[in-house]
C-alpha positions as a Markdown table, in Angstrom:
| # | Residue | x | y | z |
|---|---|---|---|---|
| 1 | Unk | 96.5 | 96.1 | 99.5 |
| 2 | Unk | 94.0 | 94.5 | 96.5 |
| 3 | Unk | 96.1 | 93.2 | 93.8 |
| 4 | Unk | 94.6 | 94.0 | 90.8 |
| 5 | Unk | 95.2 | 93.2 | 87.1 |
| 6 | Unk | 97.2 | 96.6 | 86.4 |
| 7 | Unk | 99.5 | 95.5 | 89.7 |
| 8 | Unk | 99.9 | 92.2 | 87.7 |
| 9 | Unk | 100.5 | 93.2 | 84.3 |
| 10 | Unk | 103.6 | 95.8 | 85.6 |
| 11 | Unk | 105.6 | 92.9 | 87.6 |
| 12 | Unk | 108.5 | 92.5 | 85.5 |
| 13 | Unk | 108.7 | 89.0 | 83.8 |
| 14 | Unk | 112.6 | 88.8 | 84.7 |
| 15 | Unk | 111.8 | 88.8 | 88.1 |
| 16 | Unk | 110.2 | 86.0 | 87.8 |
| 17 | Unk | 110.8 | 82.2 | 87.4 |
| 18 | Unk | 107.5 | 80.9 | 87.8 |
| 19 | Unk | 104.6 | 81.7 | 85.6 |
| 20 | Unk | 103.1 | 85.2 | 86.4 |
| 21 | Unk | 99.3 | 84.3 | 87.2 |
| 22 | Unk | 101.1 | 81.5 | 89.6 |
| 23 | Unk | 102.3 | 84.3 | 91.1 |
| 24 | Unk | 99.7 | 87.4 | 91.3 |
| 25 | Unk | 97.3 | 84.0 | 92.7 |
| 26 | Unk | 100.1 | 83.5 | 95.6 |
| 27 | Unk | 100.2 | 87.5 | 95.9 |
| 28 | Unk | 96.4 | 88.1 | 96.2 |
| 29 | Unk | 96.2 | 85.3 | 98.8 |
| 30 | Unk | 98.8 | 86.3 | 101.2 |
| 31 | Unk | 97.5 | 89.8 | 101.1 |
| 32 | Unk | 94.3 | 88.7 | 101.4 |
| 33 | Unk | 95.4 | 86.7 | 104.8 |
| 34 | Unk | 97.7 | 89.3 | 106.3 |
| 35 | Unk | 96.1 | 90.5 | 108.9 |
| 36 | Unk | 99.1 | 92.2 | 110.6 |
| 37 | Unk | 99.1 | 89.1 | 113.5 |
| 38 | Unk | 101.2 | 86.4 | 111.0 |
| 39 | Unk | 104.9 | 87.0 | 110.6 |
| 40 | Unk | 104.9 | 83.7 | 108.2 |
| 41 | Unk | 101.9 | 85.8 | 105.7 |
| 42 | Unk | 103.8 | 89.4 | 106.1 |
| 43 | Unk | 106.8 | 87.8 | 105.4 |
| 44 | Unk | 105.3 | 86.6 | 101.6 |
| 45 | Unk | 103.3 | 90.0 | 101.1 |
| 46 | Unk | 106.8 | 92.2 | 101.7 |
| 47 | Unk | 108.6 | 89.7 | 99.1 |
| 48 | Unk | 105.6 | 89.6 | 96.8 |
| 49 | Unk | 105.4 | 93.6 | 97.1 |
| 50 | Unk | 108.8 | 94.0 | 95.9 |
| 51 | Unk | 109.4 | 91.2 | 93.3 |
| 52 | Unk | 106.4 | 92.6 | 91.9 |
| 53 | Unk | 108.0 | 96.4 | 92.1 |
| 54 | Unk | 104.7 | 97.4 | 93.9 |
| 55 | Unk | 103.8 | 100.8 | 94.9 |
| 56 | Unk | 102.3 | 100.8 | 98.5 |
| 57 | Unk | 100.6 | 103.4 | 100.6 |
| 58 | Unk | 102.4 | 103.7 | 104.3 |
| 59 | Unk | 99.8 | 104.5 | 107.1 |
| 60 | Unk | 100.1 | 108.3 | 106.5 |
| 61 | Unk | 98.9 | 107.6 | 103.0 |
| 62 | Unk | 102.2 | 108.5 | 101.5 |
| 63 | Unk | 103.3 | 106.3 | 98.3 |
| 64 | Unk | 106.7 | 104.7 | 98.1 |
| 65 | Unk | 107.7 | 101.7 | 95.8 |
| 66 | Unk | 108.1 | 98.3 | 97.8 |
| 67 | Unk | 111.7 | 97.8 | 99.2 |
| 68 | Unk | 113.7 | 94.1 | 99.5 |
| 69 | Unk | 112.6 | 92.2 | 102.6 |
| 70 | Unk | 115.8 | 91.8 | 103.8 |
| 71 | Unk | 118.2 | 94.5 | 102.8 |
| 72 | Unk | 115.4 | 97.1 | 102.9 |
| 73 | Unk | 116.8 | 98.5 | 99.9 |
| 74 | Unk | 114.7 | 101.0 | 98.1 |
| 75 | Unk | 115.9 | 99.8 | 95.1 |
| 76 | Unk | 113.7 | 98.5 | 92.3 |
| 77 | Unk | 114.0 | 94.4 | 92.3 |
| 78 | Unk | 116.5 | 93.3 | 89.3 |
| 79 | Unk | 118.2 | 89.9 | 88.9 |
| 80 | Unk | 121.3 | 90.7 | 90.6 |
| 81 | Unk | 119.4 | 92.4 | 93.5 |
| 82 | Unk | 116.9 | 89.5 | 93.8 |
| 83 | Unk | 119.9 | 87.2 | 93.8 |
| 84 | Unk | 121.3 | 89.0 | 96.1 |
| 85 | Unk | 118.4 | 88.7 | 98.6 |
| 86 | Unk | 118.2 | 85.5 | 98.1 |
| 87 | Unk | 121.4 | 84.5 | 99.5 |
| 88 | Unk | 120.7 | 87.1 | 102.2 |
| 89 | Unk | 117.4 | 85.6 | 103.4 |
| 90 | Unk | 118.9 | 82.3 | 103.1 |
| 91 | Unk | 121.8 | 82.7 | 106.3 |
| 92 | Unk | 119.3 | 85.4 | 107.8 |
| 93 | Unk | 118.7 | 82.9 | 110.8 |
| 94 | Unk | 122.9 | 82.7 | 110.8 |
| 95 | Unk | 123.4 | 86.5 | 111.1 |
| 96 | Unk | 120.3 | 87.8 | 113.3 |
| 97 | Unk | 118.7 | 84.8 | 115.2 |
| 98 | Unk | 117.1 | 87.3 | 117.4 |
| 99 | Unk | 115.1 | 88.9 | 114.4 |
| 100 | Unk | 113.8 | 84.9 | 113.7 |
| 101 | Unk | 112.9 | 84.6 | 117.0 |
| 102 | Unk | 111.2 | 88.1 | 117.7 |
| 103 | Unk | 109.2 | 87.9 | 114.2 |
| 104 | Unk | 108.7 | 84.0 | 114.3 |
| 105 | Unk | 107.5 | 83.0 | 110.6 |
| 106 | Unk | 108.9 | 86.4 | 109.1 |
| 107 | Unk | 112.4 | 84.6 | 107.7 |
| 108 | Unk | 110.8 | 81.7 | 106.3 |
| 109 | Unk | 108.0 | 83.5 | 104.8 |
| 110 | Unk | 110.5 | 85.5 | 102.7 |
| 111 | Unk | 112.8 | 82.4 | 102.3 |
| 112 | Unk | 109.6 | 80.5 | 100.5 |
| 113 | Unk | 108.7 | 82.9 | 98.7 |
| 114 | Unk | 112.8 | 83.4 | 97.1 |
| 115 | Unk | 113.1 | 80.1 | 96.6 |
| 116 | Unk | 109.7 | 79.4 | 94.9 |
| 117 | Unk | 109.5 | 82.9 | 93.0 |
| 118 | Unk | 113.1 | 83.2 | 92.3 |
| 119 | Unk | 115.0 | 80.2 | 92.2 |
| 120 | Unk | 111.8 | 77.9 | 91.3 |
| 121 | Unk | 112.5 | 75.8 | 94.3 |
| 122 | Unk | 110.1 | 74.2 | 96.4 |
| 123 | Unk | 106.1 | 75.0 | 96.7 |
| 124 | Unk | 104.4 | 78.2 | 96.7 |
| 125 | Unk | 104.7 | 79.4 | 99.8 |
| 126 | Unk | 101.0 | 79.9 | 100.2 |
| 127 | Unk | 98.4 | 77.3 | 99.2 |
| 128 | Unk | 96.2 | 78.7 | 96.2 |
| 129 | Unk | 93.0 | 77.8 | 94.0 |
| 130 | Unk | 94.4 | 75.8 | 90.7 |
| 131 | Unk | 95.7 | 78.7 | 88.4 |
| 132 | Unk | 94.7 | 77.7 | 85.0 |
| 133 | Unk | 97.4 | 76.1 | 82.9 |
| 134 | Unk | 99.0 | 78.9 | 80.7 |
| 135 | Unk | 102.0 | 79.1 | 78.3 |
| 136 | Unk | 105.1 | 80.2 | 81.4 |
| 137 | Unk | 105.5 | 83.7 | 81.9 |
């Protein structure tokens, strides 16, 4: 998926808790990089996707709005819900070590990308090109 400007200018700003260019420029680069082989890089697009309450095509070309990483909820993201997959993803390697191990990177992708995005924790979870200082989101 190419992130465009329209993708950008629909992510809800509550969803947020860093600056929204600071995030589309973390979103464009892990799609850019997922190449279906990294768990790590799909773990950040699938949180990305639905922070940003992306519509995606599957492989059959059917739409669907993003769902949560970790719940798979179809639900849009709201605060409460992002919260609540937050604490989720954080004891994900608690409640299914088997899904850590058989998707190595796939846990702490969407754990970086919670704690940066969401809880303004910790670095982006993907290495990016300066964004150019802006007023926050």
């Amino acid at each position: 998926m190419r992130v465009t400007e329209q993708h950008v200018s629909r992510i809800p700003l509550d969803n947020l808790r860093v600056r929204r260019e600071e995030f589309a420029a973390v979103w464009a680069a892990a799609e850019a990089q997922d190449d279906g082989a990294d768990w790590y890089v799909a773990g950040v697009v699938v949180t990305c996707r639905w922070l940003a309450g992306a519509t995606v095509r599957s492989s059959t070309g059917r739409s669907y709005v993003a769902s949560s990483p970790i719940s798979r909820s179809a639900t849009t993201a709201h605060e409460e819900l992002i919260e609540a997959e937050y604490l989720a993803a954080e004891s994900l390697g608690e409640r299914q070590p088997d899904l850590c191990r058989s998707r190595p990177g796939w846990c702490n992708g969407i754990r970086a990308t919670l704690r940066w995005a969401w809880r303004r924790n910790g670095p982006a979870p993907l290495a990016v090109a300066s964004v150019a200082t802006a007023a926050p989101a």
